[in-house]
C-alpha positions as CSV (number, residue, x, y, z in Angstrom):
1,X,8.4,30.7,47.3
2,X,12.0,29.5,46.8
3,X,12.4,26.2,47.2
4,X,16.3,25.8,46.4
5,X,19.2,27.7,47.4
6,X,20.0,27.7,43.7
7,X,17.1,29.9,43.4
8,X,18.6,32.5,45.9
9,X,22.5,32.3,44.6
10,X,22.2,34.2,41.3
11,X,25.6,34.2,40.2
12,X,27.9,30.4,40.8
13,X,31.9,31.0,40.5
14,X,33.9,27.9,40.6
15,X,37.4,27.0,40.0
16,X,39.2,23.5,38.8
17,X,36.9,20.4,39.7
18,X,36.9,16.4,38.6
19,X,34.0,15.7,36.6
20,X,31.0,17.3,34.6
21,X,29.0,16.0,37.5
22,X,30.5,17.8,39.9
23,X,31.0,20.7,37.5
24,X,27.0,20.6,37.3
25,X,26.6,20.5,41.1
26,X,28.2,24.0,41.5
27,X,26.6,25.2,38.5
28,X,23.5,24.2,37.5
29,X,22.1,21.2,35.8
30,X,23.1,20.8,32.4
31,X,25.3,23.6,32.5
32,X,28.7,21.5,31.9
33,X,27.1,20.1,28.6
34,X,26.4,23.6,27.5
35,X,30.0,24.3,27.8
36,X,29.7,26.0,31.4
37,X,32.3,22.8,32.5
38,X,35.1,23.8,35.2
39,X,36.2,20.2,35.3
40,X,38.5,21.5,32.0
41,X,40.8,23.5,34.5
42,X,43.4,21.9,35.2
43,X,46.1,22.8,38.6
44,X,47.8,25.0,35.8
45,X,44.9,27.0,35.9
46,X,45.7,28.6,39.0
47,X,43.4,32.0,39.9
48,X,41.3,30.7,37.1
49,X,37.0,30.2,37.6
50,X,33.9,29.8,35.7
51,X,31.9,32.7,36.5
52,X,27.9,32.0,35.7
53,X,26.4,35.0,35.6
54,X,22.8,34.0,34.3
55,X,20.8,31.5,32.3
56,X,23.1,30.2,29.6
57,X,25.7,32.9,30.2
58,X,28.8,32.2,31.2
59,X,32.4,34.0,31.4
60,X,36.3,32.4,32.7
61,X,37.8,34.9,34.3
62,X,41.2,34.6,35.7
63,X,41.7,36.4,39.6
64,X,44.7,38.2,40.6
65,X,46.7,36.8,43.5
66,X,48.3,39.2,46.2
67,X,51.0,38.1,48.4
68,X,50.1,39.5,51.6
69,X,52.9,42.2,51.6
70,X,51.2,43.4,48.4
71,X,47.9,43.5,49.7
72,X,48.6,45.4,52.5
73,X,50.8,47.5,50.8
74,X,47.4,48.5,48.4
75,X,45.6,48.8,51.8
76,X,47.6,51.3,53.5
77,X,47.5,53.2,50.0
78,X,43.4,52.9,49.9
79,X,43.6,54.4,53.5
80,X,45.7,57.1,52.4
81,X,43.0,57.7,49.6
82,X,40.1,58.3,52.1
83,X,41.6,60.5,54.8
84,X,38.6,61.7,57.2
85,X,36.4,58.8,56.2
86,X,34.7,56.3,58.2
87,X,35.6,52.9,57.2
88,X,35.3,49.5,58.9
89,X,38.4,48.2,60.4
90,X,39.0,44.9,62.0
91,X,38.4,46.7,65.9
92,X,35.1,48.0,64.3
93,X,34.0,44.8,62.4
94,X,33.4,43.4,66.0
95,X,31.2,46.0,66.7
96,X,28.7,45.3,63.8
């Protein structure tokens, strides 16, 4: 039986924080000592996470930001892709 939501979540991202503690929190115990620590980000660091994708595995990755022109630009083009296909849409969302 799970007895933490820890033991559901199987994969933690988390970007620029204050302490190991807090670091930890997000993480996993013990994780920031291991070197899982995303209190080392700095504001520079901008798009830029600790991704923990198992049990003493760990990856930074750095995310792509879209200004919203851009990302709708890349949506109309996706639409474009999938002419004849059913896709969700905000007026169908509500509808799920």
């Amino acid at each position: 039986m799970l007895t933490k939501l820890r033991e559901i979540i199987t994969i933690c991202y988390l970007t620029q924080v204050t302490d190991q503690t807090s670091s930890d929190m997000v993480l996993g115990k013990g994780n920031a000592a291991q070197g899982t620590d995303a209190s080392v980000l700095s504001e520079d660091h901008l798009g830029v996470g600790v991704l923990v994708t198992g049990s003493a595995s760990f990856v930074t990755v750095k995310a792509d930001k879209l200004e919203a022109a851009a990302f709708n630009s890349a949506h109309v083009t996706g639409h474009g892709l999938t002419p004849g296909k059913s896709l969700l849409t905000p007026a169908t969302a509500s509808l799920t």
